[in-house]
MIRO-40312 format. One record per residue (C-alpha): residue in one letter; x, z negated, y negated. Coordinates in steps of 0.5 Angstrom, whole numbers, plus 500, padded with zeros to 3 digits. Layout:
MIRO-40312
AXZY/...
***
This chain:
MIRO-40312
X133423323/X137426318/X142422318/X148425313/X142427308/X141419308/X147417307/X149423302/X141420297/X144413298/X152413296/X148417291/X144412289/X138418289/X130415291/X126419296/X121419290/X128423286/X129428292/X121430292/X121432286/X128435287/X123440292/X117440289/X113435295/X109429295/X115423297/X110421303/X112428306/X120428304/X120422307/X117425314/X122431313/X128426312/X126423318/X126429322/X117428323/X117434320/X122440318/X125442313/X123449309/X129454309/X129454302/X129446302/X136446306/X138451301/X136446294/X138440298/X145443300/X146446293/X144440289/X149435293/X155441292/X155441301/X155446305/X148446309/X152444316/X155439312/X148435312/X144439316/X148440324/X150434329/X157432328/X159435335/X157441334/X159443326/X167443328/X165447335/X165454336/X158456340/X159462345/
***
């Protein structure tokens, strides 16, 4: 589950049905995305992180590693 995504679409007050349409798929296969069933495209990342005004690892990356260096 994409947690940071669904908190962001709902403080927003954005559907599911929005976010579809936003990347240009059917709301049942958004849905499965935003539940982490299935990936998300690379070039879905970038619409999504560019349309909240966030930087892909604000949404997308665990909390624990986001402010972690990774040797």
């Amino acid at each position: 589950m994409h947690w940071e995504l669904v908190k962001l679409r709902k403080s927003r007050k954005i559907t599911q049905i929005e976010m579809a349409e936003l990347l240009g798929v059917d709301v049942r296969t958004y849905s499965l995305k935003e539940n982490g069933k299935h990936d998300f495209k690379l070039e879905e990342i970038f619409i999504i992180a560019k349309f909240f005004g966030k930087r892909i690892e604000e949404i997308f990356l665990p909390r624990n590693i986001r402010n972690t260096d990774i040797l």
